[in-house]
C-alpha positions as CSV (number, residue, x, y, z in Angstrom):
1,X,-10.9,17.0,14.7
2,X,-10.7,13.8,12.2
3,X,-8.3,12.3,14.5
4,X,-8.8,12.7,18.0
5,X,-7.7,10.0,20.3
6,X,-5.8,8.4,17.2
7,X,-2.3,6.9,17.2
8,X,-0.5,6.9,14.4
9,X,2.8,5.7,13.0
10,X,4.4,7.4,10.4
11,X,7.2,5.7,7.9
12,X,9.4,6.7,5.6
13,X,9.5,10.7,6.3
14,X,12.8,12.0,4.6
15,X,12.5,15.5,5.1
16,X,10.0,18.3,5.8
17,X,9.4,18.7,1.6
18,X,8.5,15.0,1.5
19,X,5.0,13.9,1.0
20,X,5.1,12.0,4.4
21,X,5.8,15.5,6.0
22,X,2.6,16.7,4.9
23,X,0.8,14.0,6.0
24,X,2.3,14.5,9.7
25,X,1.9,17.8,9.6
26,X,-2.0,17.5,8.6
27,X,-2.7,14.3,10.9
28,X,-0.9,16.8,13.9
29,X,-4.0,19.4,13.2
30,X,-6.8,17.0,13.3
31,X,-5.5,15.5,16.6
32,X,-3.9,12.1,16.1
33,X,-0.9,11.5,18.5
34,X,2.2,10.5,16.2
35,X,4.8,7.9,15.8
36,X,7.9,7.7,13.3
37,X,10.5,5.3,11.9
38,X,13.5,6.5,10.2
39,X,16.1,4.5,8.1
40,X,19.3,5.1,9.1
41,X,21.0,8.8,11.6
42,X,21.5,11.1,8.8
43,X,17.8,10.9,8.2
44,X,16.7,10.9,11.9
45,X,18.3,14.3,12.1
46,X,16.0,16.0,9.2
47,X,13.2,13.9,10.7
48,X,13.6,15.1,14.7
49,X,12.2,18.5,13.9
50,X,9.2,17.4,12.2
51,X,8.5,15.3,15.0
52,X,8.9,18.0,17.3
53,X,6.3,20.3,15.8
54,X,4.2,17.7,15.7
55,X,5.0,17.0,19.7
56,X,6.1,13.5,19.0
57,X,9.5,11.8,20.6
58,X,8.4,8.9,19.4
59,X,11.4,7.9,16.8
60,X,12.0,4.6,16.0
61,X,14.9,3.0,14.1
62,X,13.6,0.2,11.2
63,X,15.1,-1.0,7.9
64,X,12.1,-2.8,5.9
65,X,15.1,-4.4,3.8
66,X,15.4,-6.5,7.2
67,X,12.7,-8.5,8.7
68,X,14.4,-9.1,11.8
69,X,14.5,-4.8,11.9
70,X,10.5,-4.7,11.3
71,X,10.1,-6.9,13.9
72,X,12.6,-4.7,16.5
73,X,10.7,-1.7,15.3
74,X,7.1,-3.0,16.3
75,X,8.4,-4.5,19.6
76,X,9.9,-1.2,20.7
77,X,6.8,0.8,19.7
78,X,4.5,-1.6,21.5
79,X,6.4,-0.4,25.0
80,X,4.8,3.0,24.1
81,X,1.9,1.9,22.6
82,X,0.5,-1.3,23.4
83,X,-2.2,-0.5,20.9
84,X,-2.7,1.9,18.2
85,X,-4.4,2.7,15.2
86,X,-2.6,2.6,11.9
87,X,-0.1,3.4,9.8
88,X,1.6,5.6,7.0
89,X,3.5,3.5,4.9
90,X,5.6,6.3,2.5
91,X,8.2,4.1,1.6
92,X,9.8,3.4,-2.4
93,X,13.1,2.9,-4.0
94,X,14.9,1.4,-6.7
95,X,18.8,2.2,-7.4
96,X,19.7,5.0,-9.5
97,X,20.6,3.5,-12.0
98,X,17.7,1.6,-12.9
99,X,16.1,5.1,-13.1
100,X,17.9,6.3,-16.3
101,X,17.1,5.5,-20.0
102,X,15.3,2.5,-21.9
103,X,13.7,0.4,-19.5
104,X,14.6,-3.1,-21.3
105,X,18.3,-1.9,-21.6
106,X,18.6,-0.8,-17.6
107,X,16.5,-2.6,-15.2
108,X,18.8,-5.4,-13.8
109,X,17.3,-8.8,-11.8
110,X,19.0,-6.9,-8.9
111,X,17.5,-3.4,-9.3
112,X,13.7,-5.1,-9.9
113,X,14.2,-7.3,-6.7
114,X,15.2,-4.2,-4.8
115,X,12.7,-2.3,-6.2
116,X,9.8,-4.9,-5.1
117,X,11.0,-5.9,-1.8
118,X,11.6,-2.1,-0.2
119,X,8.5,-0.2,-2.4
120,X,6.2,-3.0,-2.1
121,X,6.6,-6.1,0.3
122,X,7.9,-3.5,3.2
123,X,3.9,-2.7,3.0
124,X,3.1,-6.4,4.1
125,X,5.7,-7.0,6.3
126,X,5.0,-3.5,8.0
127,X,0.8,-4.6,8.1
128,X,2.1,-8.4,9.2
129,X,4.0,-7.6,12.4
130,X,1.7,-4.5,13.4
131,X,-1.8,-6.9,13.1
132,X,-1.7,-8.0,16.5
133,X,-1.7,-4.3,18.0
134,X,-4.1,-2.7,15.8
135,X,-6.7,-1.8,17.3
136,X,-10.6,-2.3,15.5
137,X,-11.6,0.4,12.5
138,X,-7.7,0.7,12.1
139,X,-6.6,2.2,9.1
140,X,-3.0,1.4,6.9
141,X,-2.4,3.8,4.4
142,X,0.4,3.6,1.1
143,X,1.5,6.2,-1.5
144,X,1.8,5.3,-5.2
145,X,2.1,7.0,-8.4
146,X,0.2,7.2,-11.7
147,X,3.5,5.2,-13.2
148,X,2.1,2.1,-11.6
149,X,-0.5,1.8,-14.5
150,X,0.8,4.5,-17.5
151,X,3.9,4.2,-18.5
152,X,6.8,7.5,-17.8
153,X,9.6,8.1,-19.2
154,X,13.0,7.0,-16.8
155,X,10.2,5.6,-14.2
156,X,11.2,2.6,-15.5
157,X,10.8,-0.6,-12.7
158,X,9.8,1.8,-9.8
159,X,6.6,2.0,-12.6
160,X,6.2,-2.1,-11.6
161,X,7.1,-1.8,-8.2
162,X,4.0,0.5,-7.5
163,X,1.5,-1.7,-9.6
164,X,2.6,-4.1,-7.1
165,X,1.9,-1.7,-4.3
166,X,-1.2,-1.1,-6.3
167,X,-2.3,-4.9,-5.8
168,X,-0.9,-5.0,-2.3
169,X,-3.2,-2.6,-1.3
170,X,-6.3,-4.8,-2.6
171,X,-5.4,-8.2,-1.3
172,X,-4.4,-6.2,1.8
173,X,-7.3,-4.9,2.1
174,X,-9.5,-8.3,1.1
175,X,-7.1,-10.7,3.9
176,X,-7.8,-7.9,7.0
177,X,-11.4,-7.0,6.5
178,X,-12.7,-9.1,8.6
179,X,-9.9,-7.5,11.6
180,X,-12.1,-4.4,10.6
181,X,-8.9,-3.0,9.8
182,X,-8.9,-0.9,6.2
183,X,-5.9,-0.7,3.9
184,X,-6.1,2.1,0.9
185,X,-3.7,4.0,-1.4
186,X,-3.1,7.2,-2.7
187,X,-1.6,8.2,-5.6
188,X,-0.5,11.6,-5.5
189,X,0.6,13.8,-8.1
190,X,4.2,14.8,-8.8
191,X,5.5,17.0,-6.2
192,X,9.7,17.9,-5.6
193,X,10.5,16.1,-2.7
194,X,13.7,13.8,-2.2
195,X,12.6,10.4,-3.9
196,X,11.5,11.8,-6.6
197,X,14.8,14.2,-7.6
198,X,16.1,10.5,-8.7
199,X,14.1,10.4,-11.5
200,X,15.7,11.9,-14.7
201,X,14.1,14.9,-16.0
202,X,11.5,14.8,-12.8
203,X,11.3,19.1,-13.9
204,X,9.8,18.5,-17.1
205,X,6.9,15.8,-15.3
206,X,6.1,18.7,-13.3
207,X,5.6,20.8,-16.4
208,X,3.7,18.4,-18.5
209,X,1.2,17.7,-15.5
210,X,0.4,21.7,-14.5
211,X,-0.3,21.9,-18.6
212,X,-2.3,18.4,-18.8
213,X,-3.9,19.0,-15.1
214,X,-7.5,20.0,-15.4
215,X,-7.0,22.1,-12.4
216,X,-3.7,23.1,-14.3
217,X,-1.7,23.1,-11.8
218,X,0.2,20.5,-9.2
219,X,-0.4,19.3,-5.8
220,X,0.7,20.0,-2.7
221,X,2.0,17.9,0.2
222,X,-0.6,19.4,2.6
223,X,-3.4,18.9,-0.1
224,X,-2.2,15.3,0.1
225,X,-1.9,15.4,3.6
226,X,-5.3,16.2,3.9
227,X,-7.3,13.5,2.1
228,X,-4.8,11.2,4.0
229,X,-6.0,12.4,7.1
230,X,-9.5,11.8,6.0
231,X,-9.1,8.4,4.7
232,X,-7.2,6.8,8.2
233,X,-10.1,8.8,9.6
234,X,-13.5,7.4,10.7
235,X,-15.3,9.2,8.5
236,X,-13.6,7.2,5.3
237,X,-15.0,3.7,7.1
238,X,-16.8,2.2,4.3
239,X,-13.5,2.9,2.0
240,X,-10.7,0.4,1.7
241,X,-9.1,-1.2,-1.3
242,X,-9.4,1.9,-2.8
243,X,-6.3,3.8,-4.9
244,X,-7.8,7.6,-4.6
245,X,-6.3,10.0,-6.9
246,X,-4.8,14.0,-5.3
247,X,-3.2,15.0,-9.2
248,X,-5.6,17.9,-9.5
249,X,-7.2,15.6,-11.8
250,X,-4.2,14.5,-14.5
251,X,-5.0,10.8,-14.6
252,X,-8.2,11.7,-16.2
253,X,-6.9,13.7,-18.7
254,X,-5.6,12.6,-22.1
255,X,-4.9,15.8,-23.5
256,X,-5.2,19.5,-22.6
257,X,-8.4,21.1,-23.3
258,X,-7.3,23.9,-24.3
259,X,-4.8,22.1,-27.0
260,X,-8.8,21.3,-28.7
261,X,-9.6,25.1,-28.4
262,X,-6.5,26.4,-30.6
């Protein structure tokens, strides 16, 4: 098993159709032992279930809007683990309405600080107050989306706030190399979960990536899952710094093969 022995915590898991579910759900089968935060009660009770399949009551209350919450989060995980071994960071929001029509027309100061500080700076915060438990050939993992560097309609500033993830995950990666600890992204395709029902017309990205896709089709959450578990693995220890693509290939694609064939 790619994990075995591993500990593990787990953020931002909304439901069991969100990416972060897969991810538990495929770190579970290759043996790591589990941890999870959770926002606020009404999501703790679609997250206790998941953690239960995946034989973890390890649920910790954290806000990344609030420092002083990070910092409570850590010190109450480090009474069950003193040490452990990396972390999930599936965290990204921006208000609603800054996720509806012309991007110079919506996106407010407000909405693009919001947007940076929870989808973004969370990730160093999160990597900040965990350092001093992480143990050596740790592993921090992020999730972004192709919108970080081509533009989508209605992405609007969440498009910014995951290039900023995007660079996060570099200098990250440059300022704890020498801890032996490796940070890397990935950016998964577009799959229905929760976050992303919040951007307008979300059905027709899915529709335009299955026809675009090489592989003509989308992703799953356990297809994601999977290379995650492989890259907070050991066997991914020469990888960090890294933004690894799971779209069945769409960022590669400019236009449909088959469009050239008619």
């Amino acid at each position: 098993m790619l994990l075995k022995d591993k500990k593990i915590l787990i953020s931002g898991l909304a439901n069991k159709y969100s990416i972060a579910a897969g991810i538990a759900f495929a770190m579970h089968r290759e043996g790591a032992e589990l941890a999870f935060t959770y926002q606020n009660e009404r999501l703790l009770k679609n997250l206790k279930p998941i953690a239960e399949a995946c034989n973890s009551n390890i649920l910790i209350e954290c806000d990344v809007s609030s420092d002083e919450s990070i910092t409570k989060s850590f010190s109450e995980l480090k009474e069950k683990w003193p040490n452990f071994d990396g972390f999930v960071h599936s965290i990204g929001y921006a208000p609603a309405d800054q996720l509806e029509g012309n991007f110079v027309d919506v996106t407010s100061r407000e909405g693009f600080k919001v947007a940076h500080d929870i989808s973004s700076y969370s990730f160093t915060a999160m990597a900040r107050e965990s350092k001093p438990m992480l143990n050596e050939n740790s592993a921090l993992l992020t999730l972004t989306y192709l919108g970080s560097v081509q533009t989508m309609p209605n992405y609007n500033v969440m498009g910014l706030a995951k290039a900023s993830l995007e660079a996060n995950t570099r200098f990250l990666a440059a300022s704890l190399g020498k801890d032996n600890i490796r940070v890397n992204a990935i950016s998964a395709g577009p799959i229905k979960t929760l976050a992303a029902s919040g951007v307008k017309n979300f059905r027709k990205m899915l529709t335009q990536h299955s026809t675009r896709a090489p592989l003509g089709r989308t992703v799953t959450a356990e297809e994601v899952g999977n290379v995650a578990a492989f890259l907070c693995s050991n066997h991914a220890s020469g990888i960090t710094g890294e933004i690894t693509y799971v779209d069945a290939g769409f960022n590669i694609a400019a236009m449909p093969l088959s469009e050239a064939e008619e």
